[in-house]
N, C-alpha and C positions, 0 to 999 in steps of 0.2 A: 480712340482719339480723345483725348484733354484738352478742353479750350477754357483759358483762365484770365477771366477778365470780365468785364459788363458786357451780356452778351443783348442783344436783341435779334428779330424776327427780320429776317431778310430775304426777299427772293432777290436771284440775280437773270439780268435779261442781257441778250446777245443779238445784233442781228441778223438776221438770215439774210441769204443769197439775193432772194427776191423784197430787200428792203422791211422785214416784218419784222417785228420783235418778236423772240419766242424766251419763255421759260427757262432759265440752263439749268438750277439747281433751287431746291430750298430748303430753311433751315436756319439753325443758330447761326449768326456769324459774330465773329468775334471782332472786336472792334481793337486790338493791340495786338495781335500776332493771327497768323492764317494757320488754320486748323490745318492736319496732310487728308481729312473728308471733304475738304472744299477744293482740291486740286482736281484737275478736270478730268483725270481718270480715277479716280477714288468714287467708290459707291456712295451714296447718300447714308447718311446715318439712317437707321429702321428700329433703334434704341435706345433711347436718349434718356440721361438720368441727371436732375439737374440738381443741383447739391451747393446748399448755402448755411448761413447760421441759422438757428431758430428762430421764429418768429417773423412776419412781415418783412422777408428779404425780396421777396418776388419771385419764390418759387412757383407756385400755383399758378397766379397769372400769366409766368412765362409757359410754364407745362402744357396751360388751357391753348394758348397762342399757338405753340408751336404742334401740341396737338391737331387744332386745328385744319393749320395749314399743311402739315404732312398725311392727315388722313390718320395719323394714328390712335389709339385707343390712351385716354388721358387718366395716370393714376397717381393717386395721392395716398402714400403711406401712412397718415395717420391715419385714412376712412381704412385701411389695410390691418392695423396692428390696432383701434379702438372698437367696442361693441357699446350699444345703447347704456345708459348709467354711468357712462366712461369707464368701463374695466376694460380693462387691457385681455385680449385673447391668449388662452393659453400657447404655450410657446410651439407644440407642435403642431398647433390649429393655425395659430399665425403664421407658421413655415409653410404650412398647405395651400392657405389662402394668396400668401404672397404666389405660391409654387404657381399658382392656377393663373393669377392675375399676368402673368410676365413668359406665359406661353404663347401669345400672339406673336407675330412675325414684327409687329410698329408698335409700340408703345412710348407713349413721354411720363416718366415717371417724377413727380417733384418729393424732394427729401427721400433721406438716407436713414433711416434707423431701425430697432425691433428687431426681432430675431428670424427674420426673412431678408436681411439687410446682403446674407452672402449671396444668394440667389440674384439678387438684383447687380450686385457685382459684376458677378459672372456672365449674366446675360447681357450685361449692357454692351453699345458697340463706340460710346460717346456720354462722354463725361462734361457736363457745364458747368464750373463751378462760378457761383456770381459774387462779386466783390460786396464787403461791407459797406453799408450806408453811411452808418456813423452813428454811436449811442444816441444823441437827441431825435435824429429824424428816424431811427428804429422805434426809440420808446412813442415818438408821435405816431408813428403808423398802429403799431400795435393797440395804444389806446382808442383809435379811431374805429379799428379793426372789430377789437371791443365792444364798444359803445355800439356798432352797428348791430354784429350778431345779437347782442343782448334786447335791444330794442324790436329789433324783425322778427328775431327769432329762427336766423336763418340756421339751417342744421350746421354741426361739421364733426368731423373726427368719429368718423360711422355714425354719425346719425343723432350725436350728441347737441345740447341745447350749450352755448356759453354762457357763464356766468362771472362777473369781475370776481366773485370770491374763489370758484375754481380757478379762473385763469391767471390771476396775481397772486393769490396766496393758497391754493387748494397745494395736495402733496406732488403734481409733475408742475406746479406754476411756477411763474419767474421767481417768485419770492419766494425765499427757503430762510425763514427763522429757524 
């Protein structure tokens, strides 16, 4: 299933015989067309691969979310395909790693890239792609995004430290002189 649009976090509720709300399904829902996952004999997605442009789209926090709420195991392809120092894993390590990480039966995987990217294809059973923001409110997130990690010092991309010079102008940064 492809659902293309701004998606958010949804459970839907139904009532029961005896007056209660019960649970019917949860998951992405799409907000401008109905996915054929959300129809009421269609199984739940159990592999969800959410896929937007680079940088501060809302990949991750939607992944964390719907991780969450589905119980399933939350991965993020850059801690996937980077190692400490920022080098990128070799390509048959990173085929491995990915291989390992997308064996579970529930996974929310955010972004699409590296050389484990077919694996994750294949195995998905639902695709979320999220719409663009808009160049200004991208570059505002991302520099916000920025300025945090840099300050905390919160890890990311396996375990890496950000830096404005890697991440604006290092050689995978936005800026390419």
């Amino acid at each position: 299933a492809v659902v293309a649009a701004t998606a958010t976090l949804s459970i839907k509720r139904r009532k029961t015989s005896d007056g209660d709300e019960d649970e019917e399904e949860e998951g992405v829902k799409d907000r401008t067309t109905r996915s054929s996952w959300l129809e009421p004999d269609a199984p739940p997605p159990r592999r969800i691969l959410i896929v937007a442009s680079s940088g501060c789209m809302g990949k991750s926090t939607l992944a964390k979310t719907v991780a969450a709420a589905t119980g399933g195991v939350h991965l993020e392809m850059d801690d996937l395909c980077w190692t400490p120092g920022w080098q990128r894993r070799p390509p048959e390590a990173e085929r491995k790693v990915v291989e390992e990480a997308t064996r579970p039966e529930s996974w929310v995987c955010a972004g699409i890239w590296g050389k484990g990217k077919e694996l994750v294809y294949e195995r998905c059973d639902t695709i979320v792609l999220l719409n663009h923001i808009g160049q200004m409110a991208l570059l505002a997130r991302l520099a916000r995004r920025c300025f945090r990690r840099c300050v905390t010092g919160e890890p990311c991309c396996g375990g890496n430290q950000e830096s404005l010079a890697h991440t604006v102008f290092g050689k995978d940064g936005y800026v390419r002189i």
